[in-house]
C-alpha positions, 0 to 999 in steps of 0.5 A, spaced: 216 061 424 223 065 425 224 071 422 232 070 422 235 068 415 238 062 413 232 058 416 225 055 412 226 051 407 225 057 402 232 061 405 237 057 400 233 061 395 233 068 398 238 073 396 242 074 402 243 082 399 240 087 396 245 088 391 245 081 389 238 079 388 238 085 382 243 080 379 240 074 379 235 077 375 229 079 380 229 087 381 225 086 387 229 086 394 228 079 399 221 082 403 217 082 397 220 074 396 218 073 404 212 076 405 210 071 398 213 064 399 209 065 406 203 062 406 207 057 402 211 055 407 207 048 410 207 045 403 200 047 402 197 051 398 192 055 402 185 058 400 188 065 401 194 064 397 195 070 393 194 068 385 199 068 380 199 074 375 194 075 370 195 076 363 191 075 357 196 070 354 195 066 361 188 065 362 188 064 354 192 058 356 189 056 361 182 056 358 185 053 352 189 047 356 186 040 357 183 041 364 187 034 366 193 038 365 193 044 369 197 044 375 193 045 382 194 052 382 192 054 375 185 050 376 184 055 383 185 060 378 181 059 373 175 057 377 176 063 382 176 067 375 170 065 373 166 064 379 168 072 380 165 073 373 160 070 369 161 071 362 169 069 363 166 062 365 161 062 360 166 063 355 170 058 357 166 054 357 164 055 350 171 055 348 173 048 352 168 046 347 170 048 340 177 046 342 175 040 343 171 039 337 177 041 333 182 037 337 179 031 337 176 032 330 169 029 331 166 031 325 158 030 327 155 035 324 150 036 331 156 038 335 158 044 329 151 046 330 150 045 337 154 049 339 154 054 334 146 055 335 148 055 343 153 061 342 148 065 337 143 064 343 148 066 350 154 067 348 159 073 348 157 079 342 165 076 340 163 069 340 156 070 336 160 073 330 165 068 330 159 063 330 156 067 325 162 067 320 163 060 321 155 058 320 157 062 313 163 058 311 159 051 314 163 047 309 170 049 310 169 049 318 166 041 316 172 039 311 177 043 317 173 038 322 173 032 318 179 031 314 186 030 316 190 033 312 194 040 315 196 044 311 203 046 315 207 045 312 206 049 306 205 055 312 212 053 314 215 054 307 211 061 307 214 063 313 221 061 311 221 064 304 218 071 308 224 070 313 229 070 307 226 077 304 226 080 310 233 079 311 235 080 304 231 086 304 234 090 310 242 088 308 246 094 305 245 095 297 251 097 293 252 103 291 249 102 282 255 102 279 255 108 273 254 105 265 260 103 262 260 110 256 
């Protein structure tokens, strides 16, 4: 592997000055971009590869996403997150579960129960309360489970009448004439 710009298959895509690459919108400078795309260069993602950066919002993603639509590099992730740490994976698990139940909307009243008697049992303090309100609200969670109607748009309509107020109340008022005598 030569060091010489312009060759790799990854040289098209490096800025090849400093300046320019804080144009293109990266703030970073081309060694960072080389010393990444590194272990990348056979085509391979190798074992060491570093991981994208984590955010909640992504692992959230992740965790939520069916599995058969996670890229290799996602589902590296995912797996070597949980393997670092037991609870994430034992709350991804339980969560997996719940999505499916309400993707899918299977309406076997055991699976609800399962799942809440499992959680109450292992789960995370986060996830016991949430079983525990849905175990006192048993019957909205089965109508939610069981029905097909959605009440999207009337959520829809609420967001967009919210919309308008907003806008009408941040335009400039005029000024109050004064009375007619």
């Amino acid at each position: 592997m030569s060091n010489i710009r312009g060759q790799g298959p990854a040289a098209p895509m490096l800025p090849h000055s400093p300046g320019r690459s804080g144009q293109l919108g990266y703030p970073g400078n081309v060694n960072t971009v080389r010393r990444h795309l590194k272990p990348y260069r056979n085509g391979a993602i190798p074992a060491t590869a570093p991981l994208p950066r984590l955010t909640v919002r992504k692992v959230t993603d992740w965790t939520m996403r069916r599995p058969e639509c996670l890229t290799d590099v996602e589902r590296k992730g995912l797996d070597e997150l949980c393997e670092r740490n037991s609870a994430l994976a034992t709350t991804a698990e339980y969560a997996r579960r719940l999505t499916l139940m309400v993707r899918d909307r299977r309406s076997e009243h055991l699976a609800l129960d399962v799942w809440i008697a499992d959680v109450r049992l292992d789960g995370q303090r986060e996830l016991q309360t949430l079983a525990n309100g849905m175990r006192r609200d048993r019957a909205a969670v089965q109508a939610a489970l069981t029905t097909t109607y959605t009440s999207g748009a009337v959520e829809g309509n609420v967001t967009r009448f919210k919309r308008v107020c907003r806008t009408f109340r941040h335009q400039p008022r005029s000024r109050p004439q004064p009375p007619i005598p």
